[in-house]
C-alpha atoms as an extended CHARMM CRD file, in Angstrom:
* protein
*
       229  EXT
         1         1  UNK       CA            -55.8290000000      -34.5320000000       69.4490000000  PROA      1               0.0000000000
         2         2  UNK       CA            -58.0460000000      -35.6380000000       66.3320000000  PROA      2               0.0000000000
         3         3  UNK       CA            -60.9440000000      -34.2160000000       68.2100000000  PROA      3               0.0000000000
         4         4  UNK       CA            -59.0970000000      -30.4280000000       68.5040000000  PROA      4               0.0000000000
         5         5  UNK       CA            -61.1550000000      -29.1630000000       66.1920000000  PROA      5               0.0000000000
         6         6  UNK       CA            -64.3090000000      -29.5070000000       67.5160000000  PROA      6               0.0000000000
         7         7  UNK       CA            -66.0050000000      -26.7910000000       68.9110000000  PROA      7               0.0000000000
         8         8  UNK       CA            -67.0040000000      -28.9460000000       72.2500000000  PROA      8               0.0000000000
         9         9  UNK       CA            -63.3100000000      -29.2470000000       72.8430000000  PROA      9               0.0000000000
        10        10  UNK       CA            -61.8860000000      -26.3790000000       71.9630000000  PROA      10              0.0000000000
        11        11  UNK       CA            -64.0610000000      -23.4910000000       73.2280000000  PROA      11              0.0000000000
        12        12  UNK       CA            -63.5870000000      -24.4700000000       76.6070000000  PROA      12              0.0000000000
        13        13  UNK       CA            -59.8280000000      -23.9610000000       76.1560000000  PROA      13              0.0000000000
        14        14  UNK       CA            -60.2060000000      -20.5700000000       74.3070000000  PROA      14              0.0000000000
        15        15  UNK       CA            -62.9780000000      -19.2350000000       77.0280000000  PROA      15              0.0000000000
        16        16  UNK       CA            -60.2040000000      -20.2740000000       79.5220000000  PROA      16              0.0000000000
        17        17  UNK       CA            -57.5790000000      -18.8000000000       78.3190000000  PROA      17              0.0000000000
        18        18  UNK       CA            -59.3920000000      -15.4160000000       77.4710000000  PROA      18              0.0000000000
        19        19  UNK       CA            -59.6460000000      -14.8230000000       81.3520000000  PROA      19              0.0000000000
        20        20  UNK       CA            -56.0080000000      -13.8690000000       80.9350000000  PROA      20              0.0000000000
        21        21  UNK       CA            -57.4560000000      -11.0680000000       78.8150000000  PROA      21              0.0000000000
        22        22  UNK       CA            -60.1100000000       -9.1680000000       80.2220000000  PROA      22              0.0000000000
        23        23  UNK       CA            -62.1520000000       -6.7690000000       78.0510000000  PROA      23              0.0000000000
        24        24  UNK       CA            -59.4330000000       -7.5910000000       75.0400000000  PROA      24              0.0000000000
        25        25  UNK       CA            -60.8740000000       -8.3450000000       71.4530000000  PROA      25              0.0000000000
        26        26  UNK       CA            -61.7720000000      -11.8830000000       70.9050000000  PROA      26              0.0000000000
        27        27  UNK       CA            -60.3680000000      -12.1730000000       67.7430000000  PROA      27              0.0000000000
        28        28  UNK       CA            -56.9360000000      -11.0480000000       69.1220000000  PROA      28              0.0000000000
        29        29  UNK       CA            -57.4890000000      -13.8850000000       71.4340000000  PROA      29              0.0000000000
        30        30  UNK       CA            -57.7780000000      -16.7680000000       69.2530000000  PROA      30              0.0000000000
        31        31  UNK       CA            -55.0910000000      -15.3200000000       67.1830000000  PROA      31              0.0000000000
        32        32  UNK       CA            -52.4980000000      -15.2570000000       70.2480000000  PROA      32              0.0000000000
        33        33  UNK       CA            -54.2440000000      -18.8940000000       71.3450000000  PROA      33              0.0000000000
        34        34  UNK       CA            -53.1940000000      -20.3430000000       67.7700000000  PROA      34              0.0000000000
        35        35  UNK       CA            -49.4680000000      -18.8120000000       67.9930000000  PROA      35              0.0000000000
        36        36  UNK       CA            -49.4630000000      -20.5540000000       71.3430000000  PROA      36              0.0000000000
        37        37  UNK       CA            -50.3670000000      -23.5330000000       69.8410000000  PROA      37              0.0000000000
        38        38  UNK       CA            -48.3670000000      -23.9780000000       66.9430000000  PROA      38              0.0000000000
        39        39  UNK       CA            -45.3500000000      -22.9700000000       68.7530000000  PROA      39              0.0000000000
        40        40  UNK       CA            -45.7070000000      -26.2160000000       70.6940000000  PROA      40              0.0000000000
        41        41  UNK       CA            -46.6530000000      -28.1860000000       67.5400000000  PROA      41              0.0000000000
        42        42  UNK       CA            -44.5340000000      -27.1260000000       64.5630000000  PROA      42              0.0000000000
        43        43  UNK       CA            -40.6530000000      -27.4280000000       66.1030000000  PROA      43              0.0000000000
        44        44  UNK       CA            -41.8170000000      -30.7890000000       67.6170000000  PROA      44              0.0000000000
        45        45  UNK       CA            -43.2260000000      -32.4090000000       64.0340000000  PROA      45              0.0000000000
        46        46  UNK       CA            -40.1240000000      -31.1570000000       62.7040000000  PROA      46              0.0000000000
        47        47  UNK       CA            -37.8940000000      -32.4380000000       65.5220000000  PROA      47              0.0000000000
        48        48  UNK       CA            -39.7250000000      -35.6620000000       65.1220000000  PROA      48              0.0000000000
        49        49  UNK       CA            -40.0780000000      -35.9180000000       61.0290000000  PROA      49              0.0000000000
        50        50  UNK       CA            -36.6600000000      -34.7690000000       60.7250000000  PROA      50              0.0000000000
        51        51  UNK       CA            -34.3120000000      -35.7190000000       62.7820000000  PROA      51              0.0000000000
        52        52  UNK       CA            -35.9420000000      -39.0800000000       64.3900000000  PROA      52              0.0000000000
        53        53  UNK       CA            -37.7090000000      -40.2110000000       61.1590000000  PROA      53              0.0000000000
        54        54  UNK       CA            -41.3380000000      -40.6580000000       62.7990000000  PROA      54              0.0000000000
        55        55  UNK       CA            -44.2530000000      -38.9010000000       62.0070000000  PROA      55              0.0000000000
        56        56  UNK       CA            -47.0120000000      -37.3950000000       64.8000000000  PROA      56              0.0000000000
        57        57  UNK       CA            -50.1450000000      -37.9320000000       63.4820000000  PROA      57              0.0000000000
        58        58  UNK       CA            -52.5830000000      -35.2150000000       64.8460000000  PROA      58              0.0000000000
        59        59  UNK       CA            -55.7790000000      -36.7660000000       63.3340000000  PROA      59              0.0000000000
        60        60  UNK       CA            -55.3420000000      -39.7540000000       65.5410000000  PROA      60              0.0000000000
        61        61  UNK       CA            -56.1470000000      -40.6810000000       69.1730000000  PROA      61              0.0000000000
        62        62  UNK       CA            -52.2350000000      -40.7170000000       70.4760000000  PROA      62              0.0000000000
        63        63  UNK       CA            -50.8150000000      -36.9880000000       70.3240000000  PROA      63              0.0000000000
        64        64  UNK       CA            -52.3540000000      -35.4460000000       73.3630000000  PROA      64              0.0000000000
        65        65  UNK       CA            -51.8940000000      -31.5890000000       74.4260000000  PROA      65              0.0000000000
        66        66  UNK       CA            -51.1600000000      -30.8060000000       77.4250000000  PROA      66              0.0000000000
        67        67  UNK       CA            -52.3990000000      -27.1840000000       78.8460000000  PROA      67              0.0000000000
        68        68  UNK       CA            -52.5900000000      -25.1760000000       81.9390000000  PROA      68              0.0000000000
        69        69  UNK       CA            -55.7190000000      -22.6580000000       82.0160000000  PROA      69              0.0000000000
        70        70  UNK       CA            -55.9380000000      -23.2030000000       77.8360000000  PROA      70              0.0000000000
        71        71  UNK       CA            -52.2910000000      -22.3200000000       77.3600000000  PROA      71              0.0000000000
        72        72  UNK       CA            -50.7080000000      -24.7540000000       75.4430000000  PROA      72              0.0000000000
        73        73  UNK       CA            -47.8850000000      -25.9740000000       77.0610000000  PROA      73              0.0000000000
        74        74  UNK       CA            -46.7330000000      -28.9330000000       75.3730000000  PROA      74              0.0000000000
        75        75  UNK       CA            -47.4170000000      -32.6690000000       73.6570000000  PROA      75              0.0000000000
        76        76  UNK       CA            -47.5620000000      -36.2420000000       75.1160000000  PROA      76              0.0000000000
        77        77  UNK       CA            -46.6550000000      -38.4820000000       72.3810000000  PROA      77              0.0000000000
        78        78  UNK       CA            -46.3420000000      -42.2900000000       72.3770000000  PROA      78              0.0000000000
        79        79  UNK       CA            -42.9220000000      -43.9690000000       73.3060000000  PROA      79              0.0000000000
        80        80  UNK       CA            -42.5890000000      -44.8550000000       69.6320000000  PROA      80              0.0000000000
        81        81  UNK       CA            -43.4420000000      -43.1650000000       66.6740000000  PROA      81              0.0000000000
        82        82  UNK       CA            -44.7520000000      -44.3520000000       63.3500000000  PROA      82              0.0000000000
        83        83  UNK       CA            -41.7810000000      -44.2550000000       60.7320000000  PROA      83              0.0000000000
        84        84  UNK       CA            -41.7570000000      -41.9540000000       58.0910000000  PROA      84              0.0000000000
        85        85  UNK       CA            -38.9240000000      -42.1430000000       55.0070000000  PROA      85              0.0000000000
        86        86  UNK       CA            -37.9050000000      -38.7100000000       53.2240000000  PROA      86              0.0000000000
        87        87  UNK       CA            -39.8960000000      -39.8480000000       50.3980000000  PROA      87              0.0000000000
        88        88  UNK       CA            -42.9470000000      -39.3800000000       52.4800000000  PROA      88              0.0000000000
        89        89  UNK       CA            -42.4200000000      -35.9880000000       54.0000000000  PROA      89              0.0000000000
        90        90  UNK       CA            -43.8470000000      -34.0310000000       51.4010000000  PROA      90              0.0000000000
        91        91  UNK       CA            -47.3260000000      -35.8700000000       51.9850000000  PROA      91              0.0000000000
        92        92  UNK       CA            -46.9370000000      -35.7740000000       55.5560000000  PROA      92              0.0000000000
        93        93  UNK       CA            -47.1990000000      -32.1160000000       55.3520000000  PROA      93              0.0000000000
        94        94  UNK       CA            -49.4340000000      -31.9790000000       53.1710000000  PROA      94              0.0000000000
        95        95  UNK       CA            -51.8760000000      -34.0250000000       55.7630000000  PROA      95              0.0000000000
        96        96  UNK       CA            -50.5940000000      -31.7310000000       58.5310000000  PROA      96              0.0000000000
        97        97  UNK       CA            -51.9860000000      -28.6810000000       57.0230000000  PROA      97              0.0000000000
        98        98  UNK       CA            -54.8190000000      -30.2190000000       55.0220000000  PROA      98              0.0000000000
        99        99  UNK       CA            -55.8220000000      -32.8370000000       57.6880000000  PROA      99              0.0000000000
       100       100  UNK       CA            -55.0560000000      -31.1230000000       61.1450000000  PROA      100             0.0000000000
       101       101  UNK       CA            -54.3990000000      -26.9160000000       60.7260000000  PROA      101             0.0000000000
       102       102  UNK       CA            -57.0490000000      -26.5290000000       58.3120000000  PROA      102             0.0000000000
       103       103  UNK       CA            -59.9640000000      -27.7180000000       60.4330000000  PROA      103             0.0000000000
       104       104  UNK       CA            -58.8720000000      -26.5860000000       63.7350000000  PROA      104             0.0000000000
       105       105  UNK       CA            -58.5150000000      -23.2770000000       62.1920000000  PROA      105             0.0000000000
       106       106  UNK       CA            -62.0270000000      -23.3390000000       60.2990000000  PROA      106             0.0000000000
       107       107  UNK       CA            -63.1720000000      -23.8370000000       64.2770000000  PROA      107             0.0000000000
       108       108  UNK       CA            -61.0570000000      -21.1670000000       65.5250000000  PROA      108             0.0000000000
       109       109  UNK       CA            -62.0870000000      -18.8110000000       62.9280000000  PROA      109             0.0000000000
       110       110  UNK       CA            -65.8450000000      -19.2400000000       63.6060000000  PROA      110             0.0000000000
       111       111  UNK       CA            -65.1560000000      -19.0690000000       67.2690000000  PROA      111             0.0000000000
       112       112  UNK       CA            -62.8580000000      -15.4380000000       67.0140000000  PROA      112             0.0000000000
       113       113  UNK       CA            -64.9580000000      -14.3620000000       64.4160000000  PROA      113             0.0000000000
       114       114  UNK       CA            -61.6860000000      -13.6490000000       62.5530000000  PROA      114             0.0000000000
       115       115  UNK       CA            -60.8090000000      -14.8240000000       58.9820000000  PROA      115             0.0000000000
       116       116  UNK       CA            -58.8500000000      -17.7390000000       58.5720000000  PROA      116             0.0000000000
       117       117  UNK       CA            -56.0720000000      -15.8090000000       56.2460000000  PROA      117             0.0000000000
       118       118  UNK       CA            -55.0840000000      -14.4420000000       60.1980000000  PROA      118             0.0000000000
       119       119  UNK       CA            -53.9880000000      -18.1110000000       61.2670000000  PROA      119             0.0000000000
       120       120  UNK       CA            -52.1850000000      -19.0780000000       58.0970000000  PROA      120             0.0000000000
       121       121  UNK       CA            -50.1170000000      -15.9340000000       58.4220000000  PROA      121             0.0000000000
       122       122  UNK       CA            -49.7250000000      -16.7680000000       61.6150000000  PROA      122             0.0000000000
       123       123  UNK       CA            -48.6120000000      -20.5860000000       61.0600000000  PROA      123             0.0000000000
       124       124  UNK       CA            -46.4790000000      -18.9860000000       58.0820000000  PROA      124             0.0000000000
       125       125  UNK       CA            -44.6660000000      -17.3630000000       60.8230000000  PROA      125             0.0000000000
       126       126  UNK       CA            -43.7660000000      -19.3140000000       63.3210000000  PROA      126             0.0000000000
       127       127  UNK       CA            -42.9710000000      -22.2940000000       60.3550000000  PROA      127             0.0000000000
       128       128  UNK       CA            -40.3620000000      -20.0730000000       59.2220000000  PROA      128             0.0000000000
       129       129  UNK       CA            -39.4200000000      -19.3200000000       63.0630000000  PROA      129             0.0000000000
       130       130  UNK       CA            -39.0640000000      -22.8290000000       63.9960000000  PROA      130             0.0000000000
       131       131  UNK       CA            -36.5190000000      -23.4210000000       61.0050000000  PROA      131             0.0000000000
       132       132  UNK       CA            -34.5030000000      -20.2630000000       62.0650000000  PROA      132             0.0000000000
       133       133  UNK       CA            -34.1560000000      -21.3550000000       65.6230000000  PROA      133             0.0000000000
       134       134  UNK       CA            -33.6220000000      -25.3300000000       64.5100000000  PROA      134             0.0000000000
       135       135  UNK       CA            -31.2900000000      -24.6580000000       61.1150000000  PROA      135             0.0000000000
       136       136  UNK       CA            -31.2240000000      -20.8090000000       60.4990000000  PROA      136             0.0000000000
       137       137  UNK       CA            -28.8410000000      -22.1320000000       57.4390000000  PROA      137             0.0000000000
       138       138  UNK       CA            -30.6010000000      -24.7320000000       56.4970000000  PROA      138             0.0000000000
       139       139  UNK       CA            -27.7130000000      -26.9070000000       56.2010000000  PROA      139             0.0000000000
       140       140  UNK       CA            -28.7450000000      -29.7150000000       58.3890000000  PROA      140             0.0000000000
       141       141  UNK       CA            -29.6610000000      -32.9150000000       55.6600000000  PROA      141             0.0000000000
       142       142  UNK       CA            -33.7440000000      -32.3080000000       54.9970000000  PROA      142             0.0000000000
       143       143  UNK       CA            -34.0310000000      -29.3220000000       56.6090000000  PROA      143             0.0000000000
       144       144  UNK       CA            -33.9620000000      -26.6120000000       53.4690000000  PROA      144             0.0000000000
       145       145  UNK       CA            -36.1930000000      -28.9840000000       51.4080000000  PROA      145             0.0000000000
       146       146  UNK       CA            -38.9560000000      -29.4250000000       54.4170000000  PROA      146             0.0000000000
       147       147  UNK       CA            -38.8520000000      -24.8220000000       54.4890000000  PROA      147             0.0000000000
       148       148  UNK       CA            -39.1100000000      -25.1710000000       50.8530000000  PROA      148             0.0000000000
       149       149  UNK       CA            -42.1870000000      -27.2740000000       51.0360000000  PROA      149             0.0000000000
       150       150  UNK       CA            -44.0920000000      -24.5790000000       51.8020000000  PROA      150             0.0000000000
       151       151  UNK       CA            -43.8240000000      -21.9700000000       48.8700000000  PROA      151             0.0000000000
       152       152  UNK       CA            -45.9870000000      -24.7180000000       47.0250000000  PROA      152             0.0000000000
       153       153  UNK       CA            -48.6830000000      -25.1840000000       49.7510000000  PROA      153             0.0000000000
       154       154  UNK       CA            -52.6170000000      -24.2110000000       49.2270000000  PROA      154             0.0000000000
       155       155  UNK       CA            -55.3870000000      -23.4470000000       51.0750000000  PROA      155             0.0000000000
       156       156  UNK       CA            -58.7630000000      -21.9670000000       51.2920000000  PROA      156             0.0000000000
       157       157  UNK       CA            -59.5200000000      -23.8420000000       48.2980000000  PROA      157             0.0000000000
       158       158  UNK       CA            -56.9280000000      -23.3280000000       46.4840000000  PROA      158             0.0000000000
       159       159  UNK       CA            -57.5600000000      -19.2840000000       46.9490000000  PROA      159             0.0000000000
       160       160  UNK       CA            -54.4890000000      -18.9340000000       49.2570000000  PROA      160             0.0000000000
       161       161  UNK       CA            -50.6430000000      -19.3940000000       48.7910000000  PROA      161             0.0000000000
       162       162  UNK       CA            -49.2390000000      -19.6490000000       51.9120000000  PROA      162             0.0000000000
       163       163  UNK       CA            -45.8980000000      -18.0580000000       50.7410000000  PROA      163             0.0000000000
       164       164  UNK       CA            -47.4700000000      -15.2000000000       50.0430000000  PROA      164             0.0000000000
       165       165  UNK       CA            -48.2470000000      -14.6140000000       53.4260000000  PROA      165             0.0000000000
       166       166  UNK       CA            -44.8450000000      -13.3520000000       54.2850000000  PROA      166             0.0000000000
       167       167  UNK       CA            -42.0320000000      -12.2270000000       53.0660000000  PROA      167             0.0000000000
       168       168  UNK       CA            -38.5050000000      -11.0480000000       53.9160000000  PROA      168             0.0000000000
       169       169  UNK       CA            -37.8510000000       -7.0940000000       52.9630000000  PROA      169             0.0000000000
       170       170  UNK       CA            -34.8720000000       -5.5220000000       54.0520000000  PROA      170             0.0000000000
       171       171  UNK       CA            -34.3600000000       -3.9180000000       57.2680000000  PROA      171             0.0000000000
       172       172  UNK       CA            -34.5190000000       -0.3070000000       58.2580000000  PROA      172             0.0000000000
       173       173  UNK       CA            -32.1570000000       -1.1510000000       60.6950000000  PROA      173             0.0000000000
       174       174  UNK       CA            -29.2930000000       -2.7230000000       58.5730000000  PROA      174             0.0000000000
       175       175  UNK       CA            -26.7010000000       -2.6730000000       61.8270000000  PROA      175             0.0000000000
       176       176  UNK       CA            -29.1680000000       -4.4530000000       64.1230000000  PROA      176             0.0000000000
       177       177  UNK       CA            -29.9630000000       -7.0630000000       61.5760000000  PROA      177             0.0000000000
       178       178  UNK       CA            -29.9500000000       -6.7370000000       57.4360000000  PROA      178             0.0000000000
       179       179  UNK       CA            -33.4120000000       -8.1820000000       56.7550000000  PROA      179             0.0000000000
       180       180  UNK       CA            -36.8380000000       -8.9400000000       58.5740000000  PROA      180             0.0000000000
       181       181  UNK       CA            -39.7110000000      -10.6090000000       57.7360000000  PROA      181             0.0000000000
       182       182  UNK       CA            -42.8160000000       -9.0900000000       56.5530000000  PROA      182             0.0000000000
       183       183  UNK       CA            -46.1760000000      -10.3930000000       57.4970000000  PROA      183             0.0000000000
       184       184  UNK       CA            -49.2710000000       -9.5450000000       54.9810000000  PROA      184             0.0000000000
       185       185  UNK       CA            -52.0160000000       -9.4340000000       57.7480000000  PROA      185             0.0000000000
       186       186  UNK       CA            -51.6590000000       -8.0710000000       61.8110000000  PROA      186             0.0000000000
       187       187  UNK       CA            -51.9390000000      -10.9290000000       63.8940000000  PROA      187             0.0000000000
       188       188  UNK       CA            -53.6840000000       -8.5330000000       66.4910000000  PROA      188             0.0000000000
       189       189  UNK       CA            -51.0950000000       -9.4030000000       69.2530000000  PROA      189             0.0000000000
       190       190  UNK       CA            -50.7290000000       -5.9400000000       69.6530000000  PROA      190             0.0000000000
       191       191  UNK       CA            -54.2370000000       -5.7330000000       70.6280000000  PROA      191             0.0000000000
       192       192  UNK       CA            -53.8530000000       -8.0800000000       73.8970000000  PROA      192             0.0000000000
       193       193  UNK       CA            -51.4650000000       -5.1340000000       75.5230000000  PROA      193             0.0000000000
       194       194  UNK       CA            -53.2860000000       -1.6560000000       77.1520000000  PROA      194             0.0000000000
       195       195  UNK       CA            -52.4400000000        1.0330000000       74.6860000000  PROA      195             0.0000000000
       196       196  UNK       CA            -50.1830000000        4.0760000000       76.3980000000  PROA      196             0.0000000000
       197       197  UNK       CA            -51.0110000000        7.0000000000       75.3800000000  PROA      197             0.0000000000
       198       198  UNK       CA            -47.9360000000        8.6000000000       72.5520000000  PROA      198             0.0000000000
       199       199  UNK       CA            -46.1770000000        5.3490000000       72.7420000000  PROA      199             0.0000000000
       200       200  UNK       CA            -45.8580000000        2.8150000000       70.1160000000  PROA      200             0.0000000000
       201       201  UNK       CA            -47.9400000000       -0.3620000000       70.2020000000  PROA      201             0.0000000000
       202       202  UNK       CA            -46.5140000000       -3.2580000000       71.4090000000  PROA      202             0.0000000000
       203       203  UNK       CA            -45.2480000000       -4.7310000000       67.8360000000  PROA      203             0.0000000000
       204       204  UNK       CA            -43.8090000000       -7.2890000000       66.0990000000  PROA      204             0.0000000000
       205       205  UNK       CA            -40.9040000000       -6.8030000000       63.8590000000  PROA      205             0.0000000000
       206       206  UNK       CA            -42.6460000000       -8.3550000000       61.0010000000  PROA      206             0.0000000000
       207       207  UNK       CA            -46.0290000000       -6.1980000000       61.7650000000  PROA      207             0.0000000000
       208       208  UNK       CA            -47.0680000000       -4.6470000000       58.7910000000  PROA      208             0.0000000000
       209       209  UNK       CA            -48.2570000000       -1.9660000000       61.4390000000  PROA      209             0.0000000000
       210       210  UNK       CA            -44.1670000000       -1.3190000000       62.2230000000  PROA      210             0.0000000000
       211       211  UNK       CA            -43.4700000000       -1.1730000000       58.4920000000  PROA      211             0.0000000000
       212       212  UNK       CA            -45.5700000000        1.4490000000       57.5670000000  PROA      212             0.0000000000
       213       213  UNK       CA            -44.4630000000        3.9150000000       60.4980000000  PROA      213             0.0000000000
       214       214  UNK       CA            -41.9900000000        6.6100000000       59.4420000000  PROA      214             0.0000000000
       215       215  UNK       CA            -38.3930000000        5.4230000000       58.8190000000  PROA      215             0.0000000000
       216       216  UNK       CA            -37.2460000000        6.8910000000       61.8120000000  PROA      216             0.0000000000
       217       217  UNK       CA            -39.9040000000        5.4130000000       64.4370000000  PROA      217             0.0000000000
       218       218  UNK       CA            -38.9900000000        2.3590000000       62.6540000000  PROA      218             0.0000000000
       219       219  UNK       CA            -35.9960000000        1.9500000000       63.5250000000  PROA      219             0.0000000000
       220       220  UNK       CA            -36.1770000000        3.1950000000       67.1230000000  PROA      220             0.0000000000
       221       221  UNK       CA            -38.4320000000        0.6300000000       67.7440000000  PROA      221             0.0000000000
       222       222  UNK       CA            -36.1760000000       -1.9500000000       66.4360000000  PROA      222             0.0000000000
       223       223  UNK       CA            -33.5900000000       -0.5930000000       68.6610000000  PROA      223             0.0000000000
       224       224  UNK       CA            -35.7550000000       -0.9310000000       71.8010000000  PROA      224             0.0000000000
       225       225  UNK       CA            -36.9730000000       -4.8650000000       70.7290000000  PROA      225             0.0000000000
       226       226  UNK       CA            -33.5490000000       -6.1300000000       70.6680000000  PROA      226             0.0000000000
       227       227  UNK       CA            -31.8230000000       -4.4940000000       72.9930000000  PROA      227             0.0000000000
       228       228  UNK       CA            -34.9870000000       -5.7830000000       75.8170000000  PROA      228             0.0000000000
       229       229  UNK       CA            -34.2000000000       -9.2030000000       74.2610000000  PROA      229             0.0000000000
């Protein structure tokens, strides 16, 4: 896993998993890839920091990822974990976005030829995802102050709150749910599906595509994402 980041690794996974998308922007590509990726990642290191008290280190030789075609489909991790206390979580993450996301997206970036603001949205996302499908209330012990860790996180030399990166707004559909999330930057997903011709493109509810439609489109399209769910 320490050796993700390299471009002699990794861009063999990204050109196979790009033959799922013929003729579709790279940059949407690597975008999905990364989304795919920390989806496996991010619930397990909180699984494991917070409710077995170990930590995963990615910059080692032990965490493995296992794929099929490039897809990542999940982690092989040792039968025992290093321990971690609470008063070392803070740190931890700190190393997991200084030490692991923050050169594997520096590769990912050059290799998309998108900027790396794209991935830390995108990581922004699904950390806030994971903690709404784990503890949406955040009541579970070390759960709210682990989501909290991140309104004080840096990047990009210190030119790049990761808070900032999204936001929750309130809905435009207050009776299918009262608030939504609101990315700053597209994460190009829609850009992996054929566009049809007077139809909306296939969104996200936290696009900031969807959020500047007209009110009304809005909230169709809200309608027709959770009622295919």
């Amino acid at each position: 896993m320490s050796r993700l980041a390299d471009p002699a690794v990794l861009n063999p996974l990204l050109a196979s998993f790009a033959l799922q998308y013929p003729g579709v922007n790279r940059a949407a590509v690597v975008s999905q890839w990364s989304m795919n990726y920390m989806s496996i990642v991010l619930p397990a290191t909180f699984a494991c920091v917070l409710t077995r008290h170990g930590r995963i280190d990615f910059w080692g030789e032990e965490a493995v990822l296992f794929h099929e075609h490039g897809q990542p489909q999940s982690l092989g991790l040792p039968g025992s974990l290093p321990a971690l206390s609470a008063g070392e979580r803070a740190e931890y993450w700190s190393q997991l976005i200084h030490r692991h996301m923050a050169p594997l997206f520096a590769t990912l970036a050059a290799a998309g030829g998108l900027a790396p603001k794209i991935m830390w949205g995108n990581l922004v996302a699904i950390w806030d995802g994971a903690f709404a499908r784990m503890d949406p209330d955040l009541c579970r012990d070390g759960f709210a102050e682990a989501h909290r860790w991140l309104e004080q996180a840096v990047v990009n030399d210190g030119r790049l709150k990761l808070r900032g990166l999204q936001r929750m707004v309130e809905s435009p559909a207050p009776q299918i749910c009262p608030c939504l999330p609101l990315r700053r930057h597209c994460c190009l997903h829609y850009q992996l599906h054929e566009p049809v011709e007077g139809q909306t493109p296939v969104l996200c509810e936290s696009c900031p595509k969807l959020h500047r439609l007209p009110l009304a489109e809005q909230v169709s399209y809200l309608h027709s994402i959770y009622e295919d769910a």
